[in-house]
TIFIZA-380452 format. One line per field, with one value per atom (N, C-alpha, C, CB): atom name; z, x, y. Coordinates in steps of 0.05 Angstrom, whole numbers, plus 5000, padded with zeros to 4 digits. Glycine has a CB too. Layout:
<rs>
at = (CA; ...)
z = (Z; ...)
x = (X; ...)
y = (Y; ...)
</rs>
This chain:
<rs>
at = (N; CA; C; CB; N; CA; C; CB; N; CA; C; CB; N; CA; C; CB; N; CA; C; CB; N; CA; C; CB; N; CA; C; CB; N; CA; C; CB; N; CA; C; CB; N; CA; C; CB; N; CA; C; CB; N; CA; C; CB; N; CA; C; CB; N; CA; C; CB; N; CA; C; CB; N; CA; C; CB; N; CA; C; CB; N; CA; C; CB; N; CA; C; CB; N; CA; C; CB; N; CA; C; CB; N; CA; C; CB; N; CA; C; CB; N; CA; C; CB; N; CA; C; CB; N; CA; C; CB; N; CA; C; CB; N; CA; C; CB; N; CA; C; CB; N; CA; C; CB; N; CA; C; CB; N; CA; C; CB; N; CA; C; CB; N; CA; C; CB; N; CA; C; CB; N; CA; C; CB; N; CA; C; CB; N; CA; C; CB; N; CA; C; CB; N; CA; C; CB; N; CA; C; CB; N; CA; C; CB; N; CA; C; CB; N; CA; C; CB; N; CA; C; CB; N; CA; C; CB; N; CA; C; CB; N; CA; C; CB; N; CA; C; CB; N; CA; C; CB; N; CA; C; CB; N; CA; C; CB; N; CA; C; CB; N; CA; C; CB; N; CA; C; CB; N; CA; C; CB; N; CA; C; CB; N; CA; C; CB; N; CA; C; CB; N; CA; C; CB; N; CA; C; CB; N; CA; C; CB; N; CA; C; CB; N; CA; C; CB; N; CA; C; CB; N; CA; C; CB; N; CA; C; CB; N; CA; C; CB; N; CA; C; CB; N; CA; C; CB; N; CA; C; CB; N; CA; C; CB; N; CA; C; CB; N; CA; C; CB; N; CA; C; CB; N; CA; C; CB; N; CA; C; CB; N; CA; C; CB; N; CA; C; CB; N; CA; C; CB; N; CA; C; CB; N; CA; C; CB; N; CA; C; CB; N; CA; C; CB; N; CA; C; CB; N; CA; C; CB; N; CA; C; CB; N; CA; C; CB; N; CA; C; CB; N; CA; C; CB; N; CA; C; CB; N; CA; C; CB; N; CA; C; CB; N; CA; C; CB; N; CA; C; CB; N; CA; C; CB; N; CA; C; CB; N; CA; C; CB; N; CA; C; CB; N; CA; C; CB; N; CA; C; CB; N; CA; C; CB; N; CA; C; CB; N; CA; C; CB; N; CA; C; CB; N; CA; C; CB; N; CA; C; CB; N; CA; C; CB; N; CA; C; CB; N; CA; C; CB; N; CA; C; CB; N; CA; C; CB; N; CA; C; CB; N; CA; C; CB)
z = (5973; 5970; 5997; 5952; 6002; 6024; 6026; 6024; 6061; 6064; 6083; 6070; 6080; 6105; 6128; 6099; 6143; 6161; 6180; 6178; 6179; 6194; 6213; 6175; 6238; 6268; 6277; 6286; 6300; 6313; 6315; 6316; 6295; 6287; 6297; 6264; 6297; 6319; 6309; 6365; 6331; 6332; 6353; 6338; 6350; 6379; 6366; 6385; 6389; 6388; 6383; 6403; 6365; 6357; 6381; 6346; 6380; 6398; 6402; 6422; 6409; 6418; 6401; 6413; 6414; 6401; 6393; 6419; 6377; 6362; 6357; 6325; 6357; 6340; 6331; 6350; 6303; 6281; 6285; 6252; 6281; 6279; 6242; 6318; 6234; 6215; 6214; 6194; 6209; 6204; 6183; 6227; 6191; 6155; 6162; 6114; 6163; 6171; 6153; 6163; 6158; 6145; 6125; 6123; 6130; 6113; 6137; 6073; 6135; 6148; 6139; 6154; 6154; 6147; 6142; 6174; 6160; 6156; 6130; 6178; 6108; 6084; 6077; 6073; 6075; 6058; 6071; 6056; 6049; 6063; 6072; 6051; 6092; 6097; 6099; 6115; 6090; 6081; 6102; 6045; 6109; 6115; 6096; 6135; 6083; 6060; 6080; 6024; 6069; 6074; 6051; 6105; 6048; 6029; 6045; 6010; 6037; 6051; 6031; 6059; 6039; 6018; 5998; 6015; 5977; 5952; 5927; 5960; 5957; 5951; 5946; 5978; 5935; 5920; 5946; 5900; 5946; 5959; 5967; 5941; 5996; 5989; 6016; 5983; 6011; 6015; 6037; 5998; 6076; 6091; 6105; 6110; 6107; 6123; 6115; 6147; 6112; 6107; 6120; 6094; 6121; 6126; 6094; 6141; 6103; 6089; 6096; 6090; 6075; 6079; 6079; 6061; 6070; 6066; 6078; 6032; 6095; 6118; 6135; 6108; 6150; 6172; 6158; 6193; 6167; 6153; 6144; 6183; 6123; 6105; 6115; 6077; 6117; 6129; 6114; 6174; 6103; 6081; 6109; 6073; 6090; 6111; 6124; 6103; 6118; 6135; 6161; 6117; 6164; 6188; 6205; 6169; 6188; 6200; 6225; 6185; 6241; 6276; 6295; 6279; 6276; 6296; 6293; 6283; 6272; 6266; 6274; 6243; 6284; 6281; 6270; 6307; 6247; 6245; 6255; 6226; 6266; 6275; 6268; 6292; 6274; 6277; 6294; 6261; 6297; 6311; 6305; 6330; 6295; 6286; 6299; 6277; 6333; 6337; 6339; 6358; 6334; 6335; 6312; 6353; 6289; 6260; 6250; 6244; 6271; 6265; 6256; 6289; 6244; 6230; 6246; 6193; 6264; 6275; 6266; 6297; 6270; 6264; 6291; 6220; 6305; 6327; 6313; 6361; 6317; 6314; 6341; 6299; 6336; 6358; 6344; 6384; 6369; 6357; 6330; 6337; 6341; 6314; 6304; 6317; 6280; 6268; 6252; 6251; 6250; 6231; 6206; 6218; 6196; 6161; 6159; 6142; 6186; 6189; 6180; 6222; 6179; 6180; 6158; 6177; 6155; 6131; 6133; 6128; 6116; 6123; 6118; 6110; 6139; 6136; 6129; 6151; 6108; 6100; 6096; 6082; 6105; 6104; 6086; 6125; 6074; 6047; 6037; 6018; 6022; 6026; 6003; 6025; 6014; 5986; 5965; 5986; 5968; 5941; 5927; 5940; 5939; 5928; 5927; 5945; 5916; 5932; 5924; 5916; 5942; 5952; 5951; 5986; 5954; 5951; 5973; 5952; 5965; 5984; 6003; 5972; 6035; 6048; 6057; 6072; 6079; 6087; 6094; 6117; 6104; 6117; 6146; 6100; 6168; 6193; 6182; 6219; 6205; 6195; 6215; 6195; 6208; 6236; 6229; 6234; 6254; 6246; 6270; 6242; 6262; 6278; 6283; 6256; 6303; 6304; 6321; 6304; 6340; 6359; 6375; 6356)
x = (8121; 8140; 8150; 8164; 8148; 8157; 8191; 8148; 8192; 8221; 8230; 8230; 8245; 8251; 8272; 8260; 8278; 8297; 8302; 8286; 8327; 8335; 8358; 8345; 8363; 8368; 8377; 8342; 8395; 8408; 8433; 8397; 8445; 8473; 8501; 8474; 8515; 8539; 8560; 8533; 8587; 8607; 8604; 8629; 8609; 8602; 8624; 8567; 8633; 8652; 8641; 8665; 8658; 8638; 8623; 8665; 8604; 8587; 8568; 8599; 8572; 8555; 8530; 8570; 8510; 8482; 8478; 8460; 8455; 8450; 8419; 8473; 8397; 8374; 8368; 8353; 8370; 8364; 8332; 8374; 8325; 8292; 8290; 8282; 8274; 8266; 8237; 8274; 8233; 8199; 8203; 8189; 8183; 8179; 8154; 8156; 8162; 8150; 8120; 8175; 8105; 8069; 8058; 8070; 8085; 8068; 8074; 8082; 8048; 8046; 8055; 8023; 8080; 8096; 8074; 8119; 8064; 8043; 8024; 8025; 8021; 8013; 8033; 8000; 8071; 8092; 8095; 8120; 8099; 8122; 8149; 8126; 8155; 8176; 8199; 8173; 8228; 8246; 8270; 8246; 8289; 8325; 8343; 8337; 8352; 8377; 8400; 8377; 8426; 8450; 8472; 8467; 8494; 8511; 8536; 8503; 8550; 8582; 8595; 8597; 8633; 8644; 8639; 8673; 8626; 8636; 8605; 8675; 8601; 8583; 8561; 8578; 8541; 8512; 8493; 8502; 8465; 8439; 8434; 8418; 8431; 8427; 8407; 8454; 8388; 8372; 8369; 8364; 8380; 8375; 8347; 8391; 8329; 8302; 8284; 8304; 8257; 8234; 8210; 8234; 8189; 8165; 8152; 8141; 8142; 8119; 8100; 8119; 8075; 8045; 8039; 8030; 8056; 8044; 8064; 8040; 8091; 8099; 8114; 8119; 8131; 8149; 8174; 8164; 8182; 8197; 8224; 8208; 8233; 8257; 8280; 8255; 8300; 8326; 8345; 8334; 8367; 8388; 8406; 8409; 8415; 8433; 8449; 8448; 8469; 8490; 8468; 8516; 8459; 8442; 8417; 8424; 8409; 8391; 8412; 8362; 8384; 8388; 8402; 8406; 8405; 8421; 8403; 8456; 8395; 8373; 8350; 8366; 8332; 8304; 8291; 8292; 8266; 8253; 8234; 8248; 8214; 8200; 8187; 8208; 8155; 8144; 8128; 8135; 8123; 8107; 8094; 8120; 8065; 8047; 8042; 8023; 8036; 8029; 8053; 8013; 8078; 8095; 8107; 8114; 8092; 8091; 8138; 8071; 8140; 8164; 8170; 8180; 8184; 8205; 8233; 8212; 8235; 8253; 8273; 8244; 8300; 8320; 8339; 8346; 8323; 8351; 8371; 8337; 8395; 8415; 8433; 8429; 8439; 8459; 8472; 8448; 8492; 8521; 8536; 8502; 8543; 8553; 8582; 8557; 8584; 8607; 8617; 8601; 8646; 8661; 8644; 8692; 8634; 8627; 8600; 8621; 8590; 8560; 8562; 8547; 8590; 8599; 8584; 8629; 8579; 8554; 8540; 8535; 8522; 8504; 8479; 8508; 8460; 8430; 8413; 8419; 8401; 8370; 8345; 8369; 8323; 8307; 8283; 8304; 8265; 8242; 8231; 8258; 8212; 8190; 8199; 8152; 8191; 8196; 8189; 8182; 8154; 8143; 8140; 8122; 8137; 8132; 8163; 8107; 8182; 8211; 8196; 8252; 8220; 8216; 8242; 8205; 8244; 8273; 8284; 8276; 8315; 8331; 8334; 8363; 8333; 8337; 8366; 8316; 8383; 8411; 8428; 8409; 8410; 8414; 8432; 8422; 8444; 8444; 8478; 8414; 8497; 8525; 8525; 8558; 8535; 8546; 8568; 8532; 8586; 8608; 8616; 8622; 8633; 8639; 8678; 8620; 8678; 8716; 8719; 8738; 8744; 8756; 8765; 8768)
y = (6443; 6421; 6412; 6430; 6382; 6372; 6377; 6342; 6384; 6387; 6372; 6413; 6343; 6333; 6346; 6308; 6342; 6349; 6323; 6375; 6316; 6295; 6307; 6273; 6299; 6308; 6283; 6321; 6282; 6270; 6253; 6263; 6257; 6249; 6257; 6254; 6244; 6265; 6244; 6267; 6239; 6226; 6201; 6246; 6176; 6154; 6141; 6133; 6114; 6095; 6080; 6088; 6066; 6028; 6013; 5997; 5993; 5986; 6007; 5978; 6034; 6059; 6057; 6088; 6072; 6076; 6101; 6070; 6105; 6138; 6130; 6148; 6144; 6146; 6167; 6139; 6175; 6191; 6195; 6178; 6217; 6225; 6246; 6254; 6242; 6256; 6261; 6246; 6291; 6310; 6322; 6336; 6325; 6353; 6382; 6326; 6394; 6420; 6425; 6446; 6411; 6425; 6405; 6460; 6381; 6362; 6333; 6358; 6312; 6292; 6264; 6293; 6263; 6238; 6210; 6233; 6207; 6184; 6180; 6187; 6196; 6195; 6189; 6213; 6180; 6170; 6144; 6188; 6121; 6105; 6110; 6089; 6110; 6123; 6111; 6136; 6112; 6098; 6117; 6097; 6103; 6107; 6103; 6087; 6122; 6116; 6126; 6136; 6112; 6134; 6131; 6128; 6151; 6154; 6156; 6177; 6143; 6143; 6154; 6114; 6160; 6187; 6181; 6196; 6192; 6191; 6167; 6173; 6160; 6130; 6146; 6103; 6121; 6122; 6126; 6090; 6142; 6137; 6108; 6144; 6090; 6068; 6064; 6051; 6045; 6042; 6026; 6039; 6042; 6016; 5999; 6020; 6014; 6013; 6027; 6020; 6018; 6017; 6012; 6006; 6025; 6009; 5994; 6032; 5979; 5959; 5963; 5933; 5965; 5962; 5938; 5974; 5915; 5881; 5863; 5871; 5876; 5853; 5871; 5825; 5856; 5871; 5891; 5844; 5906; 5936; 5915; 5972; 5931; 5924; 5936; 5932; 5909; 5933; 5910; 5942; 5930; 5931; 5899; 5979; 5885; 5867; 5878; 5848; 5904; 5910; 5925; 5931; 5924; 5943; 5924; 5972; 5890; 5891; 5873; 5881; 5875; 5866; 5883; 5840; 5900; 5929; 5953; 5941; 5959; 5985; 5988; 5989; 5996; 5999; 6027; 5993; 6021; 6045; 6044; 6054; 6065; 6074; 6101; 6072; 6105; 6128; 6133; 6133; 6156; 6170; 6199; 6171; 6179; 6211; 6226; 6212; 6228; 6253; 6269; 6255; 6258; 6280; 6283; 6279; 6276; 6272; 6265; 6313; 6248; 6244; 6211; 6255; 6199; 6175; 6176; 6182; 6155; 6152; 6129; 6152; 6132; 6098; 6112; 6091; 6085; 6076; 6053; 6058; 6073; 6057; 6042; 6074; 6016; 6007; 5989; 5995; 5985; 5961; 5981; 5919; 6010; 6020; 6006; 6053; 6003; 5993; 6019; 5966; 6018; 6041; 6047; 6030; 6017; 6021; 6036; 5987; 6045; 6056; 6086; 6054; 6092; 6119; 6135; 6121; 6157; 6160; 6179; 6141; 6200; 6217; 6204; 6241; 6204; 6199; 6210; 6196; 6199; 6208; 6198; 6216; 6216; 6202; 6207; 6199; 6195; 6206; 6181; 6224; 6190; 6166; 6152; 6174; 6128; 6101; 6106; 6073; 6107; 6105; 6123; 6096; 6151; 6172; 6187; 6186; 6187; 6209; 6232; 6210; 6237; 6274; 6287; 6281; 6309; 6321; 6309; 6353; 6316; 6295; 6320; 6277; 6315; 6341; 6341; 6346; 6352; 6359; 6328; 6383; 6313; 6295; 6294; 6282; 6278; 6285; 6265; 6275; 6281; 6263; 6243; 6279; 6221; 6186; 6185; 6146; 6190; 6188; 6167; 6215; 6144; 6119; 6110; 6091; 6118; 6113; 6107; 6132; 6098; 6097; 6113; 6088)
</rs>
C-alpha cells in the first residue's frame, strides 16, 4: 500500500514563501496524477493543485498565481512552491493522486500569522 509523506511545512509571515515536497517510499509517484489538497480547522479535504494529462495543471482560485506544482522523477518527489502566503493558507497539506486516491498520509502543517 502506497504511503505518502509530505515535508516542509513550518510557521512564515504573510507575503513569505514555503515549498512543500511529497514521496512515497517504494512506490513511483509518476504512475499517479498527482494532486495538492489541504484542510483548514475543522474544514473538508479540498482540492488546490493538480497535474493534467490534457492541459496546463489545475489550481483551486484561492492559490492560483501564487502556487506552483511540480515534479521530479528522479527524485521520485511532487513538489508545491508556495508564495505570497496569506493567513487563509493556514492549513495542513496533502498530497495523493487525483485519479486513483490513496490513503490520506500525516500531511505537513502551514501555519501563516504576523
Amino acid at each position: 500500500q502506497v504511503q505518502f509523506v509530505e515535508t516542509g511545512g513550518g510557521s512564515v509571515q504573510p507575503g513569505g514563501s514555503l515549498r512543500l515536497s511529497c514521496t512515497a517510499s517504494g512506490s513511483a509517484l509518476s504512475q499517479y496524477t498527482m494532486a495538492w489538497y489541504r484542510r483548514h480547522p475543522g474544514g473538508p479535504y479540498v482540492l488546490i493543485a493538480r497535474f493534467s494529462k490534457v492541459s496546463n495543471p489545475y489550481y483551486h482560485d484561492s492559490v492560483l498565481g501564487r502556487f506552483t506544482i511540480s515534479r521530479d522523477n528522479t527524485k521520485n518527489t511532487v513538489d508545491l512552491q508556495m508564495n505570497d502566503l496569506k493567513i487563509e493558507d493556514t492549513a495542513v497539506y496533502y498530497c495523493n493522486a487525483f485519479t486513483l486516491r490513496q490513503p490520506w498520509g500525516q500531511g505537513t502543517q502551514v501555519i501563516v500569522s504576523a
